[in-house]
C-alpha positions, 0 to 999 in steps of 0.5 A: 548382881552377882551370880554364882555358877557352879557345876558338879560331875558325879561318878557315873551311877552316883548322881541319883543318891548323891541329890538324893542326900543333898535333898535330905541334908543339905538342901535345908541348910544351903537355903537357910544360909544362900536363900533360893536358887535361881537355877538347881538343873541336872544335865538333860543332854551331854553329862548324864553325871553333871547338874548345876546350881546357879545363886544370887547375891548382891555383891561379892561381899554378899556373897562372901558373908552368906557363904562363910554363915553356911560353912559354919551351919553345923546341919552343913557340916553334917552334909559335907561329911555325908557327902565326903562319905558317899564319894560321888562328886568326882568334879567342881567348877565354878564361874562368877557372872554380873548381869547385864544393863539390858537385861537386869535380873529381877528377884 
C-alpha cells in the first residue's frame, strides 16, 4: 500500500474560506477520481493554518492513473482555478509512505 501525505499552510485567516471552497468544488471531484481519504485533518495544535490529507493507493502506478483522471476532471480544473483565485495556499509538501508488515492497513 502506498500512501500519499500531503500537508497545506494557508495564509493566516484563509484556512476557513480556503475548506470551505475545496468542500463546494473540489471535494466531489477529488472523491470521484482518488476515492475516500484515509485522513483529511486540519492542525488542532501547532499551525492553526495547516490541514493534511492522507490518500491510499495500491501502488505507484495506482497512484500515478488515478491522479492524472483528476488532473483532467474539468469540475477539477474549475476548483484549482477557484483556488488559484482565493490565494490562500501559501505551502504544499508531500511525503509518500508504504506501510508496514506488522501493522497492514486495512481498506
Amino acid at each position: 500500500m502506498l500512501f500519499d501525505v500531503r500537508k497545506y499552510t494557508c495564509r493566516p485567516g484563509t484556512i476557513v474560506k480556503h475548506l470551505e471552497l475545496y468542500e463546494r468544488l473540489g471535494k466531489e471531484a477529488q472523491a470521484r477520481n482518488l476515492g475516500q481519504p484515509v485522513l483529511y485533518a486540519k492542525c488542532e495544535t501547532g499551525d492553526p493554518n495547516a490541514y493534511i490529507h492522507i490518500w491510499a493507493y495500491d501502488n505507484a502506478g495506482d497512484r500515478e492513473k488515478k491522479r492524472a483522471a483528476m488532473q483532467a476532471d474539468p469540475d477539477w480544473k474549475t476548483y484549482i482555478a477557484e483556488s488559484a483565485k482565493l490565494g490562500a495556499l501559501e505551502k504544499q509538501e508531500n511525503w509518500l509512505y508504504n506501510d508496514v508488515s506488522f501493522y497492514p492497513f486495512k481498506r
